[in-house]
N, C-alpha and C positions, 0 to 999 in steps of 0.2 A: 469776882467778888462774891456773887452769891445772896448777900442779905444785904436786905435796902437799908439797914439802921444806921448804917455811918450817914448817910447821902442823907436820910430824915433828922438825923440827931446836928449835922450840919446845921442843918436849917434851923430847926429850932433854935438853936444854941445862939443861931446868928439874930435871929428873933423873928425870922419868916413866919409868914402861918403857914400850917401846914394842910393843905388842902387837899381833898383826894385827888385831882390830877398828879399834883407835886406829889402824891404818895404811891401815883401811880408808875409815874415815871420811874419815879425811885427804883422801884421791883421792876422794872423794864431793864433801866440801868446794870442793874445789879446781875441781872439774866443772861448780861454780856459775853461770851466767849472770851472776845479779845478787843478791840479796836473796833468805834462804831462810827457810823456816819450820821449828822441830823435827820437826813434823809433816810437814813435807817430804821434810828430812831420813831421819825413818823411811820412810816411802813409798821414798826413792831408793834406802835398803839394802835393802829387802825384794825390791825391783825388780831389783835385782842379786844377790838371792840371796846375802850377805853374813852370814846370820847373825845380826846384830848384833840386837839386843834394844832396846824403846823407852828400857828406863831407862840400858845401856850410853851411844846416843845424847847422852839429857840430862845425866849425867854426863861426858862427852865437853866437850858446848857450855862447862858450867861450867870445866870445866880450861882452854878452849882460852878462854875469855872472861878466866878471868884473868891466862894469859901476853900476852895482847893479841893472839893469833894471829885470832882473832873476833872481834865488837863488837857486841853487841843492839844494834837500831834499832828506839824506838820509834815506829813508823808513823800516820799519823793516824787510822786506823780504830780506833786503840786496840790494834791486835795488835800482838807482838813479832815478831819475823823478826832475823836473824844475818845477817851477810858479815864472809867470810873476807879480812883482812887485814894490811898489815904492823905489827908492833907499835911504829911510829915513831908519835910526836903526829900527828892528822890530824883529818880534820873528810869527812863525807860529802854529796854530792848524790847525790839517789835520786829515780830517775823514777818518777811514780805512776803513770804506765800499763806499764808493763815491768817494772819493778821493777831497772833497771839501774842499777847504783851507781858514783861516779866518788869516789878520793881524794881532798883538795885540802890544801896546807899549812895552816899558820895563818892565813894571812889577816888579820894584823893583829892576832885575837881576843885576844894576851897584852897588848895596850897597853889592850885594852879592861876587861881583867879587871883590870889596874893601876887604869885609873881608875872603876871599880865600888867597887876594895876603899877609894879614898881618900874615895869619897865619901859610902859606907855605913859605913865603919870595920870591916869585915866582912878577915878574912882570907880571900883567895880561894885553895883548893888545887889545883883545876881546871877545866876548862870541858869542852865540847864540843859540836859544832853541828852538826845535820841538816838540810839544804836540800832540803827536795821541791817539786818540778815535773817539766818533760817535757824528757828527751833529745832532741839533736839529731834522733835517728831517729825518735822520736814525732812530734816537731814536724814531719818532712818528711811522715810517712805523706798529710793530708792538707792540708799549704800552713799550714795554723792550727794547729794543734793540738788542733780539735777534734772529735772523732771517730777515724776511721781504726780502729786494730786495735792488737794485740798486737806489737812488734817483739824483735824479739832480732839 
């Protein structure tokens, strides 16, 4: 992301106050590469000397998960991890060596959630979809994708 202003105009908008913790995280957030942990998270304020307290943090993520300014991604190892983004419908690919995450629209998934709901008789309220594999940039490190290193 880059700039914290969606992650603070969130807030505002939703009628948080905005406080400089919550302004700090924000620019924390936004500093992200790719896919972050809470645990990260704390590390990155402490690291920057910000203050901000673990449970600040986690109550932070949860506000920001529910205007959609966030998104838990549950990962295959079973951890959670967060990325910061915009709270339009979307769907993630997340590389599992980087941990870099790319947008992508629907992709189709609302015809697919149509004929799930006709065929189960099930009402479908929503979906959404995580694609792990390897970024471009993993995939070039060594020709294959298997091996090589860390990219960012």
């Amino acid at each position: 992301m880059g700039d914290p202003a969606p992650i603070i105009n969130a807030l505002d908008q939703a009628g948080y106050r905005l406080t400089e913790p919550r302004r700090a995280l924000a620019a924390v957030i936004a500093d992200q590469a790719g896919h972050f942990t809470a645990a990260e998270l704390v590390a990155a304020a402490r690291g920057r000397r910000l203050g901000v307290g673990r449970a600040t943090v986690f109550r932070t993520l949860e506000v920001l998960e529910e205007l959609g300014a966030v998104e838990r991604l549950d990962l295959p190892n079973g951890e959670h991890a967060y990325v910061g983004c915009e709270p339009a419908h979307h769907h993630h690919v997340i590389c599992s060596r980087c941990g870099r995450t790319s947008e992508i629209d629907d992709a189709g998934l609302r015809s697919v959630a149509r004929d799930v709901a006709q065929q189960t008789g099930y009402r479908v309220d929503g979906h959404r979809l995580e694609l792990f594999g390897l970024c471009p940039a993993c995939l070039a490190t060594d020709g294959a994708g298997n091996g090589g290193g860390r990219c960012r």
